[in-house]
C-alpha positions, 0 to 999 in steps of 0.5 A: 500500500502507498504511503497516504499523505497527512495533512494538518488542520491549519493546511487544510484551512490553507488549501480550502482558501487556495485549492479549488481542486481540493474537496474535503470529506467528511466520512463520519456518521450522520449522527456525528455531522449532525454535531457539526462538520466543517463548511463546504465539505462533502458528507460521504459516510465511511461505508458508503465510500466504495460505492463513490469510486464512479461520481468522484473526479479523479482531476480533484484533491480529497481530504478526508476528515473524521472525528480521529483520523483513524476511518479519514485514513481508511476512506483515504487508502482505499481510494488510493487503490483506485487512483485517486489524489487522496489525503487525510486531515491529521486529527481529525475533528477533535484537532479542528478548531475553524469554523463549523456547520450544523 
């Protein structure tokens, strides 16, 4: 398996401002978004990922985000089989501290 590349939270607030290519997204449970997600990200449950491969753009940067980073890894990896530009926030959203939706 390749290597996936971590991205920290203030490089993500960097990107978003200066990356349209880059879309952010959030693989937590609709339970857990509910709570708050960071804005303009894409909401794709974890278990809905591999069911994704054929609407996602591989012309675009993927940065997954989930409450630790463990399952924006996951989503990360498998996605990176098939090709695409992949990335996960470093902490996940217990290390977020920019500005959130409900």
């Amino acid at each position: 398996m390749d290597h996936i590349n971590e991205v920290t939270p203030d490089r993500v607030k960097k990107l978003m401002n200066e990356d349209e290519n880059m879309v952010v997204v959030d693989v937590r449970e609709d339970e857990e978004v509910a709570q708050g997600m960071i804005e303009g990200a894409k909401h794709i449950p974890l278990d809905k990922i591999p069911h994704s491969t054929n609407v996602l753009d591989k012309d675009k940067h993927y940065v997954f985000v989930c409450r630790s980073g463990r399952r924006s890894m996951t989503a990360a990896s498998f996605l990176n089989e098939y090709g695409f530009n992949v990335s996960s926030m470093e902490g996940g959203m217990k290390k977020w501290d920019g500005e959130v939706i409900v």
